[in-house]
Backbone as CSV, one residue per row, in Angstrom:
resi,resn,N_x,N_y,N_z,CA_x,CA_y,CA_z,C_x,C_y,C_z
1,UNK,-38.489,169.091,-124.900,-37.283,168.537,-125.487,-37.164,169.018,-126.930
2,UNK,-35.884,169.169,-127.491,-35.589,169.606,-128.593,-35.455,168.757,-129.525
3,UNK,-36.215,168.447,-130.635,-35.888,167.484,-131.849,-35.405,168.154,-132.873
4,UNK,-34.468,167.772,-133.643,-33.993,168.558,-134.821,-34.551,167.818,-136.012
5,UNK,-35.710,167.929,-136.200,-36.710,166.863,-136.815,-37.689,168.005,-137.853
6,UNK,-36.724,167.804,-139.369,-37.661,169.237,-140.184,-38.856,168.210,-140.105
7,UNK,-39.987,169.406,-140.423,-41.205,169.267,-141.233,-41.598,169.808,-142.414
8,UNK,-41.986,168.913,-143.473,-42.367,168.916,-144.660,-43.728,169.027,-144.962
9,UNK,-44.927,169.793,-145.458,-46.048,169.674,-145.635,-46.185,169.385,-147.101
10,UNK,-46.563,168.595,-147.785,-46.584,167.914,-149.185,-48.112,168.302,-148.999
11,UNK,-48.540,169.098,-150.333,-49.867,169.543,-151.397,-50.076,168.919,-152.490
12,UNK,-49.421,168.045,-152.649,-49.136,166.979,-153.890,-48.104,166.461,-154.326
13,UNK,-48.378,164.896,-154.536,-46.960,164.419,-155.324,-46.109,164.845,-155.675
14,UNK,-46.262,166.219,-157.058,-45.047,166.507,-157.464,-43.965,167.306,-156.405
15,UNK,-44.216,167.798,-155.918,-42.958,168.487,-154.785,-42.715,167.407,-154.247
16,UNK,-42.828,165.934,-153.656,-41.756,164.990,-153.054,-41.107,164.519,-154.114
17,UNK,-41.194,164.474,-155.210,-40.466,164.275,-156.584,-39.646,164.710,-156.697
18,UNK,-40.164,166.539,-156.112,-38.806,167.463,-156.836,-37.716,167.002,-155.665
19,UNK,-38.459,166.902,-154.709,-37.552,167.266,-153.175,-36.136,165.771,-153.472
20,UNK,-37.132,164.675,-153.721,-36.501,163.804,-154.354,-35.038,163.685,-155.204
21,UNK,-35.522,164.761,-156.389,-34.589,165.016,-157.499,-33.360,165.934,-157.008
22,UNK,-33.922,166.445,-155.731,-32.664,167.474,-155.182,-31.749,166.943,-154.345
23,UNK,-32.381,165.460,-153.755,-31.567,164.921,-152.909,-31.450,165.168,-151.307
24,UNK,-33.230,166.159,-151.265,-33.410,166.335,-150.323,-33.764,165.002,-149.140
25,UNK,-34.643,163.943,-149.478,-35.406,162.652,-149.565,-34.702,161.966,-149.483
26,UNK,-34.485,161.293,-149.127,-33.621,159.856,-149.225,-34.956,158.351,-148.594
27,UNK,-34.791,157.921,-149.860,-36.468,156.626,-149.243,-35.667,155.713,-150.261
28,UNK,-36.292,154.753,-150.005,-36.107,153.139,-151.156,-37.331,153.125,-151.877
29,UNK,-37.277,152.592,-152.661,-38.009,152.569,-153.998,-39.453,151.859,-152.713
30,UNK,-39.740,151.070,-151.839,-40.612,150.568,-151.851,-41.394,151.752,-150.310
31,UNK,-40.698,152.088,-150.276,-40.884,153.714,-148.942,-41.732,154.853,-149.852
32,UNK,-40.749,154.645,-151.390,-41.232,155.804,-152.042,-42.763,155.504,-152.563
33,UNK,-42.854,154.026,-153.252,-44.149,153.942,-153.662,-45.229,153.765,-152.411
34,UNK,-45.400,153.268,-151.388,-46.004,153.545,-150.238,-46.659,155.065,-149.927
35,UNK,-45.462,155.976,-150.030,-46.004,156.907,-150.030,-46.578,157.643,-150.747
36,UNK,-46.171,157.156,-151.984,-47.409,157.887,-153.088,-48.512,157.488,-153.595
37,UNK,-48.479,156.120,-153.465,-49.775,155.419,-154.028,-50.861,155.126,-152.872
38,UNK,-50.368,155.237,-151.552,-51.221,154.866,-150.506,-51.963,156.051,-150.100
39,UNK,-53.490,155.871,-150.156,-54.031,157.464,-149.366,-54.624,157.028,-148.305
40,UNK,-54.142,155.746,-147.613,-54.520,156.024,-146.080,-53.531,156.630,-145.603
41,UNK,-52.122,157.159,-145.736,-50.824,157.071,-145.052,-51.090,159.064,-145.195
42,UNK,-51.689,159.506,-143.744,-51.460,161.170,-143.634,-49.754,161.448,-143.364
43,UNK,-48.998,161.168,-142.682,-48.135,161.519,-143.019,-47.077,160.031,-142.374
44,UNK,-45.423,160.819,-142.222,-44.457,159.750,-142.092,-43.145,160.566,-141.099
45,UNK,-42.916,159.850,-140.142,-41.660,160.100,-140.042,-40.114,159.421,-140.392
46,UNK,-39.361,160.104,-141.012,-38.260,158.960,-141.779,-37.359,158.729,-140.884
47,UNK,-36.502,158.131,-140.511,-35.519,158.647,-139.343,-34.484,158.698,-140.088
48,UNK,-34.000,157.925,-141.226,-32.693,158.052,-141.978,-32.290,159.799,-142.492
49,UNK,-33.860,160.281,-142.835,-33.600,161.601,-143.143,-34.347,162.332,-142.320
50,UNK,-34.659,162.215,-140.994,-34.242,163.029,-139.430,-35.972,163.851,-139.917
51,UNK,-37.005,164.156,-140.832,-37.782,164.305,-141.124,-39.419,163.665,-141.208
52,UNK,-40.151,164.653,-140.842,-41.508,164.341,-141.065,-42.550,165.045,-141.921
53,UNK,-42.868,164.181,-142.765,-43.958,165.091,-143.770,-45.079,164.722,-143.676
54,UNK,-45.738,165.772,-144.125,-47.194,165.658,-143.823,-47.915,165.730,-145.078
55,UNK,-49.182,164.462,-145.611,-49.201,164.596,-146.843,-50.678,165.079,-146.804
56,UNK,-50.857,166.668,-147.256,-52.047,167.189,-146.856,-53.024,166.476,-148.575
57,UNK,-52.446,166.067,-149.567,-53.413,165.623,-150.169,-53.766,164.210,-149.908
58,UNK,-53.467,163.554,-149.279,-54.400,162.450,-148.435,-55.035,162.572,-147.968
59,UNK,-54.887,163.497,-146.811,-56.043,164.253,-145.661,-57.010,165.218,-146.754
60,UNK,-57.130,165.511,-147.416,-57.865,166.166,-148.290,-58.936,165.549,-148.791
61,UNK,-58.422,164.270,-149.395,-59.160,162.831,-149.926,-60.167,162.676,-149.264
62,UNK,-59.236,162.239,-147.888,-60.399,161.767,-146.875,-61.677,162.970,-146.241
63,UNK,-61.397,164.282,-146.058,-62.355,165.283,-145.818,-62.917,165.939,-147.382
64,UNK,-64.123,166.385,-146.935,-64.382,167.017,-147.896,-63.957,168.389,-147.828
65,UNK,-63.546,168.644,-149.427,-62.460,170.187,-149.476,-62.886,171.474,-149.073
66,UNK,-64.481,171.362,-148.941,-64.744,172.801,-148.270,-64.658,172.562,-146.672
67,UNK,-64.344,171.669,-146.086,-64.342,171.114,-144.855,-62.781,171.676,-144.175
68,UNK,-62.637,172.752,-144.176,-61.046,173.216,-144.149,-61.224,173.047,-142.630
69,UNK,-61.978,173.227,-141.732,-61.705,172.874,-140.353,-61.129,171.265,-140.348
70,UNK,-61.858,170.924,-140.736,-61.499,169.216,-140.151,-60.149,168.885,-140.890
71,UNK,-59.925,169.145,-142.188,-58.210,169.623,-142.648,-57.557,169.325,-141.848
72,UNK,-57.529,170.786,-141.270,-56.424,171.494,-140.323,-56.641,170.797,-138.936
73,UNK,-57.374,169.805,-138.409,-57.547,169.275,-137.561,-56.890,168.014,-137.695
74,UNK,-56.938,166.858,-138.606,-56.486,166.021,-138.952,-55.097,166.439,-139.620
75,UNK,-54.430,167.330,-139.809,-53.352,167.607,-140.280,-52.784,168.027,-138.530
76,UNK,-53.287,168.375,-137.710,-52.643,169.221,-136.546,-52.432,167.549,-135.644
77,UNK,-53.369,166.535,-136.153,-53.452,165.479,-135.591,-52.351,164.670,-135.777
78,UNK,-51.902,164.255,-137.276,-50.993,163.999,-137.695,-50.102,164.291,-137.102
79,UNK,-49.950,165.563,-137.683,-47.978,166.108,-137.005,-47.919,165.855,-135.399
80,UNK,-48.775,165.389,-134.445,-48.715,165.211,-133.072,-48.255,163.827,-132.840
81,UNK,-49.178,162.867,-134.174,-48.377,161.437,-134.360,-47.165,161.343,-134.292
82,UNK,-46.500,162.017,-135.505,-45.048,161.587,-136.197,-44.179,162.349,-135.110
83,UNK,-44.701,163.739,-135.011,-43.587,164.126,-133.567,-43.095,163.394,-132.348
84,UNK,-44.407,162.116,-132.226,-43.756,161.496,-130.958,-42.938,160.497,-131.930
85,UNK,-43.098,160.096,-132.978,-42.186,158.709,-133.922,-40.548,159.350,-133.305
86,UNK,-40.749,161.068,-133.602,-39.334,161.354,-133.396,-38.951,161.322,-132.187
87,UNK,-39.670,161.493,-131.193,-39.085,161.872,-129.880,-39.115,159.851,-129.539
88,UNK,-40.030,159.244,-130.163,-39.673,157.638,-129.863,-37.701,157.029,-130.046
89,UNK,-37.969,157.809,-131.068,-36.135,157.293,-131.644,-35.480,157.755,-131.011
90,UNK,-35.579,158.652,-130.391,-34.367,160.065,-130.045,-34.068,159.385,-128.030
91,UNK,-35.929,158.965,-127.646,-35.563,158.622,-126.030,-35.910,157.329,-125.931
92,UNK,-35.610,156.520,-126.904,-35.856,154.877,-126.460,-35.628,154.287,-128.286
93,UNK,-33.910,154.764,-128.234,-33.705,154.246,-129.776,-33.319,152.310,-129.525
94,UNK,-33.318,152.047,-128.998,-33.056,150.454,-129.049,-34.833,149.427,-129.120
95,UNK,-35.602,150.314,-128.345,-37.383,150.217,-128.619,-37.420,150.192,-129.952
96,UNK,-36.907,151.336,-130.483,-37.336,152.344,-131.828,-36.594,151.133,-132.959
97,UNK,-35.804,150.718,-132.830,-34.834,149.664,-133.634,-35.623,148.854,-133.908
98,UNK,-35.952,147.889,-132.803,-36.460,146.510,-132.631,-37.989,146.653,-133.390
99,UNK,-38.515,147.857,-133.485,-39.901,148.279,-133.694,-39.539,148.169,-135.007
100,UNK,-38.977,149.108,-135.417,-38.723,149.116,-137.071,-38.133,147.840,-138.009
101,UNK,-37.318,147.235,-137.175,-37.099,145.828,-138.406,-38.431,144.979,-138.406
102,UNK,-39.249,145.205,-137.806,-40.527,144.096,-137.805,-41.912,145.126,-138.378
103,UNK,-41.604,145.929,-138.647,-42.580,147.142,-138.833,-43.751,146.783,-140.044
104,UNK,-44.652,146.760,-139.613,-46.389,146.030,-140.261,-46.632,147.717,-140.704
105,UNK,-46.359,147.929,-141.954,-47.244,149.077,-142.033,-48.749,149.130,-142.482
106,UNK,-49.314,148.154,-142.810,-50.823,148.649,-142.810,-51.684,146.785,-141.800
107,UNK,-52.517,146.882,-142.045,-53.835,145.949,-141.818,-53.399,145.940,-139.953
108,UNK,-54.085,144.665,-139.443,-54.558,144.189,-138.484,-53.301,144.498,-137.511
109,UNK,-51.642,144.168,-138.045,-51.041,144.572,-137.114,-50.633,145.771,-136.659
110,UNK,-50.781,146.503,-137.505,-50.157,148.175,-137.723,-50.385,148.439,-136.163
111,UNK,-51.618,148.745,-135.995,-51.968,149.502,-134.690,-51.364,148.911,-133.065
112,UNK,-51.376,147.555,-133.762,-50.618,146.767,-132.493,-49.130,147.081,-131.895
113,UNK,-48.746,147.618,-133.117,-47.232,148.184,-132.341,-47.184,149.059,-131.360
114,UNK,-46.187,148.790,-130.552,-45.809,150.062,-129.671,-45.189,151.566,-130.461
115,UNK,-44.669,151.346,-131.582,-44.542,152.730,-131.491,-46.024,153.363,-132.356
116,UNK,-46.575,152.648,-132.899,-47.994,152.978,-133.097,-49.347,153.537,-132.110
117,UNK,-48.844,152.346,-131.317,-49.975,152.636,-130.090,-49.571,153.938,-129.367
118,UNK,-48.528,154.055,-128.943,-47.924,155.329,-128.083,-47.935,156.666,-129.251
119,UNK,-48.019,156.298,-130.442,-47.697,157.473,-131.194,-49.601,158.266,-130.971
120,UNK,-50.230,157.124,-131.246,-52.070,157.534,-131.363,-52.009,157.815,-130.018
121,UNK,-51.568,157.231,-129.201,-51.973,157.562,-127.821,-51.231,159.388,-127.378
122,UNK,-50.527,159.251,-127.583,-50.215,161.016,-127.259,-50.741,161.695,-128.481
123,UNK,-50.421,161.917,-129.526,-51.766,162.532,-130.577,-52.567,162.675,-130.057
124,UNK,-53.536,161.829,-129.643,-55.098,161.929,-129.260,-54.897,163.124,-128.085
125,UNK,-53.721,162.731,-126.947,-53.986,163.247,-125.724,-53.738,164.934,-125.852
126,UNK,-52.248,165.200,-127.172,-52.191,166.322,-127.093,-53.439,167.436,-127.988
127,UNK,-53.942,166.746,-128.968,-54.733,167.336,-130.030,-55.913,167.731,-128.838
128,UNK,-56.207,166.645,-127.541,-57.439,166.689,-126.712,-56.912,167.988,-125.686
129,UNK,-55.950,168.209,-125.409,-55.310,169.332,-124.401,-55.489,170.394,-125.068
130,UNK,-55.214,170.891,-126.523,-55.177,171.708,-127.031,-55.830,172.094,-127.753
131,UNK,-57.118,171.611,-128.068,-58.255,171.574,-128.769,-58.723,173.260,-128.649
132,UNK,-59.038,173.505,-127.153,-59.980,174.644,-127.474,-58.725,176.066,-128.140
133,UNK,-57.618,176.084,-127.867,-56.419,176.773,-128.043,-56.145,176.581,-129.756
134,UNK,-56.656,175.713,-130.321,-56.428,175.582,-131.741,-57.560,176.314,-132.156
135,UNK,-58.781,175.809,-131.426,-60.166,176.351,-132.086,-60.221,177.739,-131.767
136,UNK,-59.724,178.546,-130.999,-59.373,180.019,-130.388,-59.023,180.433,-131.663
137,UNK,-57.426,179.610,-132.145,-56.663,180.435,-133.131,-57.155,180.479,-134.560
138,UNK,-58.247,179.286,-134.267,-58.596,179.046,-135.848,-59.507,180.342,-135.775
139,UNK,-60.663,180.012,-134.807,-62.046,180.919,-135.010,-61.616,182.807,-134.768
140,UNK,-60.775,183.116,-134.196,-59.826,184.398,-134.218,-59.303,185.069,-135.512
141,UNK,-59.093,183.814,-136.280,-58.679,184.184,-137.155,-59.518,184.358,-138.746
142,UNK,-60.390,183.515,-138.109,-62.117,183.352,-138.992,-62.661,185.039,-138.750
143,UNK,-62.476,185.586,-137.513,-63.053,186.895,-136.876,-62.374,188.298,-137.320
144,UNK,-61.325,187.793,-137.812,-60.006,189.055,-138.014,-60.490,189.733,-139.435
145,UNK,-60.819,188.422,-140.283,-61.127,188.836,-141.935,-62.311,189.665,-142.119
């Protein structure tokens, strides 16, 4: 299925600032501080602005920086999350509604949601399908240099 759902990879704060200042972004003041002050939050999908970013200096935090495999693993993990957030809205937007006005973003309930649970649950399944096909392209490309 086709989502018309950009992706954003954020290397640091200041580029969602700029993206911000351009009017690319559209968040509320309490969306915006969430996302900058929180470093459990790898990435987000917005639906107002049809986008998902990925905030590789969170995932950075959490791995150590010479650890560029596990990076790019937890970043490949991510974007498998938020891609289903989009395809959640797009094939079950009245789910996707009801989910979001009650929406727990961190502690005990977070994970309890359905679009949480279904989002980890295909992540896991696709990152697990495609595992050796990532590790091909990674280690191929480890071999090329």
């Amino acid at each position: 299925m086709k989502l018309k759902t950009e992706i954003i990879i954020y290397d640091n704060k200041i580029h969602i600032l700029i993206d911000l200042l351009r009017f690319r972004l559209k968040w509320t003041f309490k969306e915006l501080k969430e996302i900058l002050f929180n470093s459990h939050i790898n990435g987000a999908f917005t639906d107002k602005n049809d986008k998902i970013i990925i905030l590789m200096y969170n995932i950075k935090l959490k791995c150590r920086e010479e650890d560029s495999y596990l990076i790019l693993f937890h970043t490949i993990s991510t974007l498998y999350h938020e891609i289903r957030h989009s395809y959640q809205r797009v094939n079950n937007p009245f789910k996707w509604c009801k989910g979001r006005m009650a929406y727990v973003s961190e502690g005990d309930g977070y994970i309890q949601q359905w679009t949480e649970k279904d989002a980890y649950g295909f992540g896991n399944m696709m990152f697990d399908r495609y595992l050796n096909k990532i590790c091909d392209i990674l280690f191929e490309k480890e071999n090329v240099k």
